[in-house]
C-alpha positions as CSV (number, residue, x, y, z in Angstrom):
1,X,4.7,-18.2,-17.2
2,X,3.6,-21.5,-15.2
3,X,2.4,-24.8,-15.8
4,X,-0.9,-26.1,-15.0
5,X,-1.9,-30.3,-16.1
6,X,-5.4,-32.1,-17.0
7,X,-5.5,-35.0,-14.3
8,X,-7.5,-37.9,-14.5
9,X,-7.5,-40.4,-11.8
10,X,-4.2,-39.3,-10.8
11,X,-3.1,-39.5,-13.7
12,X,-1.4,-36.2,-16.1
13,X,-3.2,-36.6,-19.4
14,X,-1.6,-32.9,-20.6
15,X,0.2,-30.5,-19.4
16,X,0.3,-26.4,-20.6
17,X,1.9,-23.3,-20.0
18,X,0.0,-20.0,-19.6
19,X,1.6,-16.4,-19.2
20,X,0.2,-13.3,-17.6
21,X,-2.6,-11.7,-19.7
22,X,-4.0,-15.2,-21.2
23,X,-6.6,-16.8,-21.8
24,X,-6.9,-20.5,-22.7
25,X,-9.7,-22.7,-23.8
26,X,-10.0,-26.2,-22.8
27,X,-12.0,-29.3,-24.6
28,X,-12.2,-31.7,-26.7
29,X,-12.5,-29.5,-30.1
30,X,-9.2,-29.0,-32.2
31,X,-10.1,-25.0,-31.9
32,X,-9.8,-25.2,-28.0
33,X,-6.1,-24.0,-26.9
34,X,-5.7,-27.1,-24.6
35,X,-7.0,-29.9,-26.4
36,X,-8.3,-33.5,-24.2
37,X,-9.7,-35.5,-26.9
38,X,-12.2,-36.9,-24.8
39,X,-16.4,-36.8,-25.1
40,X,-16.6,-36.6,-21.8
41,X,-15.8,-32.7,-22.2
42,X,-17.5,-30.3,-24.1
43,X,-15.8,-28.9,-28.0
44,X,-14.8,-25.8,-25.6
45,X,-15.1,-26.9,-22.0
46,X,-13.4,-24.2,-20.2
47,X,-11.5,-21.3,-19.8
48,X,-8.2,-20.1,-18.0
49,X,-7.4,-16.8,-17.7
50,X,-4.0,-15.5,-15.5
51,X,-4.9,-11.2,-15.3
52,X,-2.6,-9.2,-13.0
53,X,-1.3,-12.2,-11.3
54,X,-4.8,-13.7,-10.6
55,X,-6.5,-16.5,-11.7
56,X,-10.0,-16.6,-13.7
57,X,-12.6,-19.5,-14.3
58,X,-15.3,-19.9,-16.5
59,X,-17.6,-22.2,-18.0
60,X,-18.1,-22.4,-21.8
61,X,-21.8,-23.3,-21.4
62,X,-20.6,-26.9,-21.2
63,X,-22.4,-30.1,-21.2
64,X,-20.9,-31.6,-18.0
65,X,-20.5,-28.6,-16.0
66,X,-17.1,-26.9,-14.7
67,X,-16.8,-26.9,-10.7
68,X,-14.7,-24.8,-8.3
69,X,-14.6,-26.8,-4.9
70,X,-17.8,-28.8,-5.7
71,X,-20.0,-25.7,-6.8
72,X,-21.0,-25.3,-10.6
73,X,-20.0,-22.2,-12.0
74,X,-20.8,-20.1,-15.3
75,X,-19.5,-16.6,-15.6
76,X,-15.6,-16.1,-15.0
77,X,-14.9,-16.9,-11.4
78,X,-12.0,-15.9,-9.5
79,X,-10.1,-18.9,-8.1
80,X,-7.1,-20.0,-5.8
81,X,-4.3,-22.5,-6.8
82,X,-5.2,-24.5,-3.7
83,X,-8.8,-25.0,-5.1
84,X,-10.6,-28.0,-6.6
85,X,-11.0,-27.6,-10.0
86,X,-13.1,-30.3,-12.1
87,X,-14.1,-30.1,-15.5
88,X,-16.9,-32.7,-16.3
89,X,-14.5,-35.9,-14.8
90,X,-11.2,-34.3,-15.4
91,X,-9.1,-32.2,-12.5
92,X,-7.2,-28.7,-13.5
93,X,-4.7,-28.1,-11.2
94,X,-1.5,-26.1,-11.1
95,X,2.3,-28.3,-11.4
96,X,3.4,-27.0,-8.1
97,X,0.4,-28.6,-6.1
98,X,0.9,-32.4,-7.4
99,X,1.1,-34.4,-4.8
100,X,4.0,-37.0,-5.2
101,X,1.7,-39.6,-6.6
102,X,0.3,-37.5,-9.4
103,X,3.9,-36.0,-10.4
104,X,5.5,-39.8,-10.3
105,X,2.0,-41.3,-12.4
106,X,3.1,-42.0,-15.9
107,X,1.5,-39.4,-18.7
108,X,-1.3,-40.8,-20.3
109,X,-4.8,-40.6,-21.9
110,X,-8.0,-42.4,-20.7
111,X,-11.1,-43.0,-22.0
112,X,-12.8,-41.3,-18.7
113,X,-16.5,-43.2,-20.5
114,X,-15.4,-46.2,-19.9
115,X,-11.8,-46.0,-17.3
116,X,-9.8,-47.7,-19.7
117,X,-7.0,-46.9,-21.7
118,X,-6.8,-46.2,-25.0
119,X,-4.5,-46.7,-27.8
120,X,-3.2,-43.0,-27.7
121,X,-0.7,-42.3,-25.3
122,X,0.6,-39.2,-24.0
123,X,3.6,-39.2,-22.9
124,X,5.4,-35.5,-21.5
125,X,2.2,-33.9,-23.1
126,X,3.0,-35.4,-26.8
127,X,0.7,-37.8,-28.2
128,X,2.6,-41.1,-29.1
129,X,0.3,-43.3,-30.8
130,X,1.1,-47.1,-29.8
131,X,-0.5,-50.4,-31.0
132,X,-1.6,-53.0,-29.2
133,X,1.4,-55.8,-27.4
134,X,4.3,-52.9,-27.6
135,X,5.8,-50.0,-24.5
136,X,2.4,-48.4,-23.5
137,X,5.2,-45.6,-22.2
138,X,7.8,-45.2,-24.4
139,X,11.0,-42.7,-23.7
140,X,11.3,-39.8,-25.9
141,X,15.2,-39.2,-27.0
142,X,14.7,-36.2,-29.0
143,X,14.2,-34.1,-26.3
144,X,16.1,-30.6,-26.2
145,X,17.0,-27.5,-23.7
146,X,16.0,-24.1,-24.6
147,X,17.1,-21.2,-22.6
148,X,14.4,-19.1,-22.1
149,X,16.2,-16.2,-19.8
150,X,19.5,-15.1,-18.7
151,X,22.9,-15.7,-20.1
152,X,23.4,-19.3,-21.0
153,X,24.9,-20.7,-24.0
154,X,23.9,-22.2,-26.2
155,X,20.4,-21.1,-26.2
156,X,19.0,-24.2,-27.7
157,X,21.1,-27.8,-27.1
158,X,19.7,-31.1,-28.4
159,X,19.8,-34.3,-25.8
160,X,19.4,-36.7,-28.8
161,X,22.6,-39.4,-28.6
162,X,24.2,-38.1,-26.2
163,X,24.3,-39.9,-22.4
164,X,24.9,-37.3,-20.2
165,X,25.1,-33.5,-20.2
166,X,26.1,-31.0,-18.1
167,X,25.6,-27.1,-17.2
168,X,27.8,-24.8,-15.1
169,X,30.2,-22.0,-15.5
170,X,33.2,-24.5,-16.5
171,X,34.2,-23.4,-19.9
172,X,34.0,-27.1,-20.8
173,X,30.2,-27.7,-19.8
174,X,28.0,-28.6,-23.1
175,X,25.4,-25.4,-21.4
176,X,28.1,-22.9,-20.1
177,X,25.9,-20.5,-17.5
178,X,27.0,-17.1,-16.0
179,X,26.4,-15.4,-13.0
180,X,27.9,-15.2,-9.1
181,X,28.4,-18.0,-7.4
182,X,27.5,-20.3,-10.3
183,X,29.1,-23.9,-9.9
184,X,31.4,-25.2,-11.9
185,X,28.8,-28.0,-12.6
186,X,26.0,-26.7,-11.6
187,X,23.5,-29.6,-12.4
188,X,24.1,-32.5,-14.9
189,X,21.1,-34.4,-17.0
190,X,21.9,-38.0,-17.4
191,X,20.1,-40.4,-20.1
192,X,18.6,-43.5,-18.2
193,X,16.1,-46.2,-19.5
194,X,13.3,-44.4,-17.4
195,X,13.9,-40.9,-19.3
196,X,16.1,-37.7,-18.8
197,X,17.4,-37.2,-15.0
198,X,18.0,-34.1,-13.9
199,X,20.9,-34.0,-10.8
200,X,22.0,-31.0,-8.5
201,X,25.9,-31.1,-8.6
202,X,27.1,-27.8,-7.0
203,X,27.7,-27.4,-3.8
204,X,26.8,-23.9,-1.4
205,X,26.2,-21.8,-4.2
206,X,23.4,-21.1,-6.8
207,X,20.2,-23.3,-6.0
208,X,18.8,-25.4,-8.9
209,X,15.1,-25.0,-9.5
210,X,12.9,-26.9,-11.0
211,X,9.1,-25.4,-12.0
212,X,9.9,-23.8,-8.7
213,X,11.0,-26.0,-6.9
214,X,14.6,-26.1,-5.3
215,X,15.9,-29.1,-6.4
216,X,18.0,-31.1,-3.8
217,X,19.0,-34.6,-5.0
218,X,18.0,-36.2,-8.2
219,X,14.4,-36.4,-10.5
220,X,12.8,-37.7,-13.9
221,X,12.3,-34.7,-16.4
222,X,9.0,-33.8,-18.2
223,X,8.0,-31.8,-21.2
224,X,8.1,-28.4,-20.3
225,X,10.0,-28.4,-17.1
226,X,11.4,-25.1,-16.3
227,X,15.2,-25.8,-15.0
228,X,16.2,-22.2,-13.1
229,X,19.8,-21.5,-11.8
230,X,19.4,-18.0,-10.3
231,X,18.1,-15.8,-13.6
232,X,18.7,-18.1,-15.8
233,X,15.7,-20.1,-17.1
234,X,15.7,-23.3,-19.5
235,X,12.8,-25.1,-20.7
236,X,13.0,-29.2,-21.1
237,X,11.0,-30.2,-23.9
């Protein structure tokens, strides 16, 4: 499973996961499997496909045309990560490509007609519908973990009212994980007014991963963030 975002001048307007044998419409229509509500794509704009570890293109006979590195396409093109994606004004690109600016860019939807902003906001890839004078990004505080693999419990914790958590093979940790050389805090997720922070805490053992990544210091979580201490995997959502 990884996680691919809709960008829009730099900025995520959704994010999605897609697993091995898949494959995902994206547009503007409520039956697409990605949905940008946006006229500047077409009801079904595009489609993803992830077969035997190998991404797939194709244009749903759009209005706006889907590109691969500047070239129109039609029929189901084979594609790299590294390559430019576009759909009509929009940018498909995988999470472990954003450059720093586009991961730190707030979540939000544009009207890509008229670069403004409208008065639905996404924020971590949930619409949050705002009105006019309040937070255009407000901080979600229902957020939850869910383990996904390994042996972690429990498998589903909720982050609502509480401060700060944290995950390790301490017997006291609110997310008790197993495995060799496990820390006894492994990381720690700490409330703040800017969202959910995610913090590396142990020392020379397992790495923390985030969607990949090895995490070394400190960063902001996002809806659908895959946290991975050795085999164990936990969604953020």
């Amino acid at each position: 499973m990884e996680e691919w975002v809709v960008i829009y001048k730099k900025k995520i307007v959704k994010r999605f996961m897609i697993s091995e044998g898949e494959c995902l419409t994206i547009g503007r229509g409520k039956k697409a499997d990605v949905v940008i509500d946006n006229t500047a794509l077409s009801r079904k704009q595009a489609s993803l496909e992830l077969k035997d570890g190998e991404y797939f293109l194709a244009d749903l006979y759009s209005m706006n045309g889907t590109r691969v590195n500047g070239k129109k396409i039609v029929a189901s093109t084979l594609i790299k990560k590294t390559d430019r994606l576009d759909l009509s004004k929009f940018t498909l690109k995988p999470v472990e490509y954003l450059t720093d600016e586009e991961e730190s860019r707030s979540v939000v939807s544009v009207d890509a007609n008229h670069d403004t902003l409208d008065k639905t906001h996404y924020l971590s890839g949930v619409y949050e519908q705002s009105q006019v004078g309040i937070n255009k990004n407000p901080v979600r505080t229902d957020c939850k973990l869910t383990v996904l693999e390994g042996d972690a419990s429990p498998s589903k914790i909720s982050l609502e009212g509480k401060s700060q958590i944290k995950a390790g093979k301490d017997p006291a940790s609110d997310l008790r994980l197993s495995g060799l050389l496990v820390g006894a805090t492994q990381f720690s997720i700490v409330y703040r007014k800017e969202g959910y922070i995610v913090t590396h805490e142990a020392g020379f053992g397992k790495k923390t991963m985030v969607n990949g990544k090895k995490l070394t210091g400190s960063r902001r979580l996002r809806s659908m963030d895959v946290i991975q201490v050795g085999n164990i995997k936990i969604r953020f959502i």
